[in-house]
N, C-alpha and C positions, 0 to 999 in steps of 0.2 A: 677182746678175748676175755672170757668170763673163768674166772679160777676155780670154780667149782667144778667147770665141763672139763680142763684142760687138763693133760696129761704130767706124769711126777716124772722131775728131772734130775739124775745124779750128779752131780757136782764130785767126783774125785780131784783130791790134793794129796798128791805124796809129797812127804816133808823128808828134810835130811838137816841136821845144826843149822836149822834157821827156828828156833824155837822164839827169839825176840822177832821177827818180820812174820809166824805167820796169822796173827792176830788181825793182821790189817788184811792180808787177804781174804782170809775168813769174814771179816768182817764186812767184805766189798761183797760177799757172797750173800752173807744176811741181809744185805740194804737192797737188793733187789727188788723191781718191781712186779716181778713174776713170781708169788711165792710159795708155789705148788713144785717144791726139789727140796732134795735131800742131800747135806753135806757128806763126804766120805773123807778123812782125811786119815791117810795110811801112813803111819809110825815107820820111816824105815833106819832106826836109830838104832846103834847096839843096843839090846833089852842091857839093862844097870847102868851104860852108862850116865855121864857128866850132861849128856843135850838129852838123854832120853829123857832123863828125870824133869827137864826141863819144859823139852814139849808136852812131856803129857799131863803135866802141871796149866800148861797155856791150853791147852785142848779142852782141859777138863773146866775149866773158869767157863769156857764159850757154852760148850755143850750144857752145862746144868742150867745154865738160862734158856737153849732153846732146842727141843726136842727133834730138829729137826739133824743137830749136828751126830756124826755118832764116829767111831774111829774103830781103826784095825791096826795090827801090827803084825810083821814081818817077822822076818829070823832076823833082819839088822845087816844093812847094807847089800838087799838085795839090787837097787838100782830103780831110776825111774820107771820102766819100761816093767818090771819083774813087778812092783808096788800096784802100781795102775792097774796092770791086768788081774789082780788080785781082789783089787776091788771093785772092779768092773764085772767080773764073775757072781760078788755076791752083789749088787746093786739090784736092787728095787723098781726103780727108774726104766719107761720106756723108752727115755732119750739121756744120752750120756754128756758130760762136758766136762771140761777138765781146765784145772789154774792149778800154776806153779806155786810155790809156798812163799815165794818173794814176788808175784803179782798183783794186780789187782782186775778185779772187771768193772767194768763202767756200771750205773745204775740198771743200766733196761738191756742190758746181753744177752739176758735169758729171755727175756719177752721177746725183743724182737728177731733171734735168730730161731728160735721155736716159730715164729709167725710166719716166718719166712720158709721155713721147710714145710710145715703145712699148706702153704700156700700152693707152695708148686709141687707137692708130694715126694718131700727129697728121703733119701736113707741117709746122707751126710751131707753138712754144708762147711764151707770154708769164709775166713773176711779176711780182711786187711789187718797188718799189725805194724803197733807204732812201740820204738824202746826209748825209753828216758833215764838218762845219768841219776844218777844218787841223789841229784839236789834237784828233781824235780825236769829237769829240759830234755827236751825234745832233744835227741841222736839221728832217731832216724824212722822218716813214716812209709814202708814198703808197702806197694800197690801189689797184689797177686792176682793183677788180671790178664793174666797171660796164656787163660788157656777161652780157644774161642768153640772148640768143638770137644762137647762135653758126651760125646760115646765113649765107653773103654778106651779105644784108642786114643783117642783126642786128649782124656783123661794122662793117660799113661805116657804118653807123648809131652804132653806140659808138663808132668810131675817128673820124670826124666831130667826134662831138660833145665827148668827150674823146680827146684823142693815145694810144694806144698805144705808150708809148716811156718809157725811150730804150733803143738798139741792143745794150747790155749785158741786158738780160731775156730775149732774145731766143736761140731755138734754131728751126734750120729745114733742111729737106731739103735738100740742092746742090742735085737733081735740079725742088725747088720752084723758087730761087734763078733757076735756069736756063731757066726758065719765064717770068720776069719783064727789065726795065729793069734789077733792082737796085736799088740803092744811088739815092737823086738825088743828082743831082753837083750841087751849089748849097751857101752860103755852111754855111745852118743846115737843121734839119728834115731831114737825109740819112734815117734813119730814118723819120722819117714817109710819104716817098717808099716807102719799103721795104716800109712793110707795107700801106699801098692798092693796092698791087701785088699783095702775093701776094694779098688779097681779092679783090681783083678777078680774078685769077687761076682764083679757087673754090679754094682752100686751105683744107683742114681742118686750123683752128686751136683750139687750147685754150686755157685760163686756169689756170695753176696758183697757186694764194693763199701763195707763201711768199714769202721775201725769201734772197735766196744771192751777191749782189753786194753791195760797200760804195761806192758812188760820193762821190768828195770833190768840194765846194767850195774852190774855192783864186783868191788874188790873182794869177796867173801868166797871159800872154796866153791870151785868150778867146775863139774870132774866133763863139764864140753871141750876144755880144752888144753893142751900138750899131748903126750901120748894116748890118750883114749880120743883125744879129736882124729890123731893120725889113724892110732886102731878103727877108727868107727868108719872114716870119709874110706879106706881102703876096703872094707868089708861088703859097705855100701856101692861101691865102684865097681868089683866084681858081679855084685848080683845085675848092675844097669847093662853089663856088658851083653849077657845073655840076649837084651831086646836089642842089639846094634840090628839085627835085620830088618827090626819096624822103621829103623830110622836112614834117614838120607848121610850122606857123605858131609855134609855142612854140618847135619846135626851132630852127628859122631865129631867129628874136630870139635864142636863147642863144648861136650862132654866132658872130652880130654883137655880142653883147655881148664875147664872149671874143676876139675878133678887135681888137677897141678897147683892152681890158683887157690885151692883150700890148703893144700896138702903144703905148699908156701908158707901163707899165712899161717898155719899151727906150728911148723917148724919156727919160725922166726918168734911166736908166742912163746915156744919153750927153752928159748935160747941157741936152737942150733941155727945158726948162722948159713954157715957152709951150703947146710940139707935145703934150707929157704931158698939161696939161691938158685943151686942147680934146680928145684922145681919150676921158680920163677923163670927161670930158661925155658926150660919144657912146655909151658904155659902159652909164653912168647911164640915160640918153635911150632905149637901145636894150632893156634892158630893166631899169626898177630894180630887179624881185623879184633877177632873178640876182647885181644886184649888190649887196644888203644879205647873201644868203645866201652870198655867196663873198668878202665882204668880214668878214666875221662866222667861217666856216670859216679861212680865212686867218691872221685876228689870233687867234682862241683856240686852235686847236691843228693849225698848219699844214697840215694835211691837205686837197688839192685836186685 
């Protein structure tokens, strides 16, 4: 691939009080071996406050060294989903990508998921994503090769049934982008909004089997999870119900099983006890094969 031929690619990072971690991701963005994109990284900090002043202190160091970095700002605590699509709007870029401000992408992400939708003439492509703890280890490496028929339906049927995400796998046309809502502007699930969209859309998407992102785990504010996890997994639940017609009686139980099985787990994250349980019943209830075989997956070698 000759970088003079090859098409400019946006890189959006929307930041929120990560103004110490997001130098490093920025910085996994500069060391690319693909260097035909443009960084976007969206301020969505109170304007005056204590992390604003902070990041655009850390922004501005990056940027006056390289032209390629440039930043926008928000009203301040618009939300991922509200950021992204903001600066996905004014992007440059014929193809879009996106890193979270405490990620990193591997060296050649750009090169080789750009070579790969050229290849096969995609609108959007998806990969594999691996998360590691604070100190560097491997959590957990999720295969996303779950979908074998890649029509709308096929699409829409996988994405259904397991999430196609999160917003870092992801590479897609503007011109796709532009097509669509975007981004959902809601708590969690921005990404999931995302790509029902460009399906529904009729986007010709791919599946590429690597891993070229490192997503971390960390103790630092979350807003994926307690009540905006519940707000969002229910929001999202509703709109999957509408397509119960495309899908089988098997598949709907799996739905409602994994519907239960989020909505568990964010309860037990926020303390309530009680609400965890009665979900993990429901769960059970809804379908037990799903929940011995993802309960089973889970604890031996977290892959889900």
């Amino acid at each position: 691939m000759t970088l003079d031929a090859t098409p400019l690619v946006s890189v959006v990072v929307p930041t929120y009080k990560r103004a110490d971690r997001l130098p490093v991701a920025l910085g996994s963005i500069l060391s690319q071996t693909y260097g035909t994109f443009e960084v976007i990284v969206v301020n969505d900090n109170v304007p005056g406050s204590e992390w604003d002043a902070a990041t655009e202190s850390a922004i501005s160091k990056i940027a006056c060294c390289d032209a390629r970095v440039r930043s926008m700002h928000t009203t301040g605590q618009t939300g991922g989903g509200a950021a992204r699509n903001l600066a996905c709007r004014q992007a440059r870029g014929k193809y879009l990508a996106f890193l979270d401000d405490d990620d990193e992408f591997l060296p050649d992400k750009l090169e080789t998921q750009l070579a790969f939708m050229l290849k096969h003439c995609l609108d959007m492509s998806w990969q594999d994503v691996s998360w590691y703890d604070e100190c560097g280890r491997l959590v957990e490496h999720r295969r996303l090769n779950h979908c074998c028929d890649f029509s709308r339906e096929g699409l829409l049927r996988a994405h259904l049934l397991t999430p196609i995400a999160p917003t870092s796998i992801y590479m897609l046309k503007k011109s796709l982008f532009e097509r669509t809502e975007g981004f959902g502007e809601v708590a969690t699930g921005q990404d999931w909004w995302l790509m029902l969209r460009c399906i529904e859309a009729g986007a010709q998407i791919g599946y590429m089997p690597e891993v070229h992102v490192r997503q971390y785990l960390h103790s630092g504010e979350r807003l994926s999870l307690g009540q905006n996890k519940i707000d969002g997994e229910k929001e999202r639940h509703e709109k999957m119900r509408s397509y119960h017609p495309l899908l089988s009686k098997k598949e709907i139980r799996y739905i409602e099983f994994r519907h239960n099985a989020v909505l568990a787990f964010a309860c037990l994250r926020s303390g309530r006890r009680a609400d965890a349980v009665c979900y993990a019943v429901r769960a059970a209830a809804t379908s037990p094969a799903s929940c011995i075989r993802e309960g089973i997956r889970f604890f031996t070698d977290g892959k889900r």
